[in-house]
N, C-alpha and C positions, 0 to 999 in steps of 0.2 A: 504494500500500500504506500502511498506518497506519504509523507511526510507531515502532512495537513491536511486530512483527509475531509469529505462535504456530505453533513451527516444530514439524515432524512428522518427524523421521530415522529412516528405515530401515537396518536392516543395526546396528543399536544395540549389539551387543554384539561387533563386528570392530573392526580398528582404527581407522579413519579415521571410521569413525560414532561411536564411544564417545568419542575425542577432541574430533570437532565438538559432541558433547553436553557434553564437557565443559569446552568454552569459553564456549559458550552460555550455560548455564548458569552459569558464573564470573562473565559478563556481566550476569545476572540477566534470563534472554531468558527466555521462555516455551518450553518443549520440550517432547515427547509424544517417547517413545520406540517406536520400531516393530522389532520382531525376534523371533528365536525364545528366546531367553533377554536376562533383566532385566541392564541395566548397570551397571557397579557403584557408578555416580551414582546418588543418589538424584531419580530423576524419574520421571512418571506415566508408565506402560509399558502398550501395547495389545500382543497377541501377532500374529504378521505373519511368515510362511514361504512364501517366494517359489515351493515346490513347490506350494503351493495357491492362489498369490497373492491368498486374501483377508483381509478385516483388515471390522473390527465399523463399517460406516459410519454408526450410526446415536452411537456414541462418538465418533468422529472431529468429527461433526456438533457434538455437544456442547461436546467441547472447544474450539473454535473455532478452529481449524485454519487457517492463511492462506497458509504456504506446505510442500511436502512435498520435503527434500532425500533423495533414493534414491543411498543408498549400500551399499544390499544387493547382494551375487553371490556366487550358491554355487558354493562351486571345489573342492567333492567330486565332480565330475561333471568326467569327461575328453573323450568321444563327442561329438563335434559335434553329431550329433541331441538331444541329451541335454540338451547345456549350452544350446541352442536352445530347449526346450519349456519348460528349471525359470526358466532367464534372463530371454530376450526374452518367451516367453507368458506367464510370470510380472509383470513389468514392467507387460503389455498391462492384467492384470486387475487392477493396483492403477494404474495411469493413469483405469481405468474406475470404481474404487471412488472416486477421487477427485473425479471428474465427478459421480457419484452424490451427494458431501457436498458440492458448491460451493466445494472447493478450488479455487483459482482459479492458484497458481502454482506449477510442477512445474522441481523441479533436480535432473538426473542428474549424479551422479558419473560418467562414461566414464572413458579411459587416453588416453596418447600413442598408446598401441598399435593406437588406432584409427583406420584412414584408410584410402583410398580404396589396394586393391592391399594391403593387411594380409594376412602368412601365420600369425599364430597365430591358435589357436583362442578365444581371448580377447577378442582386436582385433574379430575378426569381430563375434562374439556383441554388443561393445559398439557396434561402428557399425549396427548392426541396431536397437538399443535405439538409441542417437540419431537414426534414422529413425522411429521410433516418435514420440518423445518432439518431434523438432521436427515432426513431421505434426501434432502437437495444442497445438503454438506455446507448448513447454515448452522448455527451455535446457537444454543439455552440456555440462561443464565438464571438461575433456581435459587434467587434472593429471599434471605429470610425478612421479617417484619422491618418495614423500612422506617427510618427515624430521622431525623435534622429538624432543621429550623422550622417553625411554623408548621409541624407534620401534619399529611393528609393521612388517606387511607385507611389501616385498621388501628395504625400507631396513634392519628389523630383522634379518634371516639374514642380510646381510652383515657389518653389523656386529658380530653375536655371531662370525661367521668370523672375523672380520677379528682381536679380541680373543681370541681363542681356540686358533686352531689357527697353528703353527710352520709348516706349508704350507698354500698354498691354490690348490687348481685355478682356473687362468683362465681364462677363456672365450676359446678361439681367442690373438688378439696383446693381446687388454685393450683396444684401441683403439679398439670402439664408444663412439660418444655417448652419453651421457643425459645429458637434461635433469633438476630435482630443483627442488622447492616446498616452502616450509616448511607444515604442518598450520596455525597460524596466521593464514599470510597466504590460504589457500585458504579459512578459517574467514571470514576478514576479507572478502573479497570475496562469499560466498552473503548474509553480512548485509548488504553494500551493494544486491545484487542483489535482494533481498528488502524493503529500504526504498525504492526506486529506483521510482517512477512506472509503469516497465515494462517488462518485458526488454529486452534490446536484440537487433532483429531479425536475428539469425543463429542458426543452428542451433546452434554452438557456440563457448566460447571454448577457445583454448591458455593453460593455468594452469600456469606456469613461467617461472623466469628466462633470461634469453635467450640463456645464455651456459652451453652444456653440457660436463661434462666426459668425458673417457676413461673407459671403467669401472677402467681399470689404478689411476690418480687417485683415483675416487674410495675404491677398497678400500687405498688407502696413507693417507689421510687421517684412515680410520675406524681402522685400525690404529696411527698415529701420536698419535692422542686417545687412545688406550689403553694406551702406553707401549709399543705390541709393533712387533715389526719380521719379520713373516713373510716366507717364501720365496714369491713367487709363480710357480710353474710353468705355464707354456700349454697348455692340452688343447685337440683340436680341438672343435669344438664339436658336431659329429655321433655323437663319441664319450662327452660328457657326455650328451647327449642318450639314445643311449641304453640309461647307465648310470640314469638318472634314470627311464626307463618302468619298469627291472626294480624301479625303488624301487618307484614308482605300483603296479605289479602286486601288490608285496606288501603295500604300507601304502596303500593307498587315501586319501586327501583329506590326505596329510600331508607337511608339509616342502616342499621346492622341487620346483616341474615340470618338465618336456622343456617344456612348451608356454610355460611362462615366458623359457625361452633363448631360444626363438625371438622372441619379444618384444624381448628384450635386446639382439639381434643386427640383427635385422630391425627396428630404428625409423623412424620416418616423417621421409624423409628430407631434406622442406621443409613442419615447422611451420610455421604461419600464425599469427602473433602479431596481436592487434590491439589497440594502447596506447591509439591513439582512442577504442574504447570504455571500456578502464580507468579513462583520464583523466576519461571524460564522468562515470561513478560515483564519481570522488573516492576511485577507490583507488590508491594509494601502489608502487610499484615493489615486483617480488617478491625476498625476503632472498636476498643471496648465500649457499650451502651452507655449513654453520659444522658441521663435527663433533664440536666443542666441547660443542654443546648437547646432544648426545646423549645423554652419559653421564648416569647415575639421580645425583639430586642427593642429599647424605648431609643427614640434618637435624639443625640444630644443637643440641646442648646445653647 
């Protein structure tokens, strides 16, 4: 790859794409924004909705386009069929638009949640897509719970729990694992991967520190940066679960899922770390969790 290579992120206006845009970018990388609404970085934006999964190849072409980080997944859709045809089929026609412009390098954002025996609906959908994606000798990158400044995603709901409410339902005893990555360092490692001669031949990598915590840990950690000190009470988890469909039923695409518990609960229970590779790209050990970093920085006067 060149030296400064002209990245394409999909999923542009979610958390973990709008981030990686806007490190990129910090960097002074070349980006093309790919999604259904503009980010609120200023960068050149093509329009891109994984229901139709096409995107204007002959733009793409222009821009010059070198590698395409896909961090698009639409999770207004609950149905396994459903999440299967906008997701994975989705996925298939912009792997195919790509070939069409002479992209040459394709990076999937996956989950931990995805591996071999996965019972959410998520997991699945995403080990499907990294079947796809290393059939066409394109790379996985299998991020645990993502964290930095301002956090979206499933790191952001907890935290606003955590800081907010005087009880907080636990998941079963709190004592599932997770692993956790900082936004940064998973930033850090697509640019190495992207200046880097050429992937490294496996399907995917595990992008996490290798040292996971309780979820009990880490909802006291995030609560403790915030000067609160909530009650944690234990719910079973078949009962949150489903407390959280009657939500689904009423609010469709919003707030926390049933199908996310079961991710939470259900994680893959021997990662497969490979530091050899790391090492071989000259990328740097992933940051220990700091919930420090979380909180929105006030600016100074």
């Amino acid at each position: 790859m060149m030296d400064m290579p002209c990245y394409a992120v999909t999923g542009a206006s979610g958390y973990f794409g709008s981030r990686l845009i806007t490190i990129l970018r910090g960097q002074g990388r070349p980006v093309l924004a790919l999604g259904r609404h503009r980010p609120a970085v200023d960068v050149p934006f093509l329009p891109f909705d994984l229901r139709e999964g096409t995107v204007d190849i002959d733009a793409l072409r222009r821009t010059g386009i070198d590698v395409i980080v896909h961090a698009a997944y639409d999770f207004s859709v609950t149905a396994p069929a459903l999440v299967h045809k906008i997701n994975v089929e989705g996925t298939a026609r912009l792997m195919d638009a790509a070939d069409k412009a002479g992209i040459g390098r394709f990076i999937e954002i996956s989950t931990m949640s995805a591996f071999d025996g996965c019972s959410s609906v998520y997991g699945q959908a995403k080990l499907a897509i990294e079947r796809l994606v290393a059939d066409r000798n394109g790379l996985s990158l299998r991020p645990g719970l993502i964290w930095g400044p301002r956090p979206g995603g499933m790191v952001g709901t907890l935290y606003k729990l955590a800081g907010s409410l005087p009880i907080i339902p636990l998941i079963g005893n709190g004592m599932a694992l997770q692993y956790l990555v900082r936004d940064a360092d998973v930033a850090e490692l697509i640019v190495r991967l992207a200046e880097h001669p050429q992937l490294p031949p496996v399907p995917y990598l595990t992008v996490c520190h290798e040292q996971p915590l309780p979820f009990r840990e880490i909802l006291q950690k995030m609560a403790i940066a915030q000067s609160r000190h909530p009650i944690l009470v234990p719910i079973p988890a078949a009962m949150m679960k489903l407390c959280l469909h009657a939500v689904e039923r009423a609010l469709p695409g919003r707030g926390l899922r049933a199908d996310s518990i079961t991710g939470l609960i259900h994680s893959n229970p021997a990662p497969v770390f490979r530091p050899d590779i790391l090492g071989t790209i000259g990328m740097s050990p992933f940051q220990v969790f700091d919930p420090a970093v979380l909180a929105p920085r006030t600016p100074r006067r």
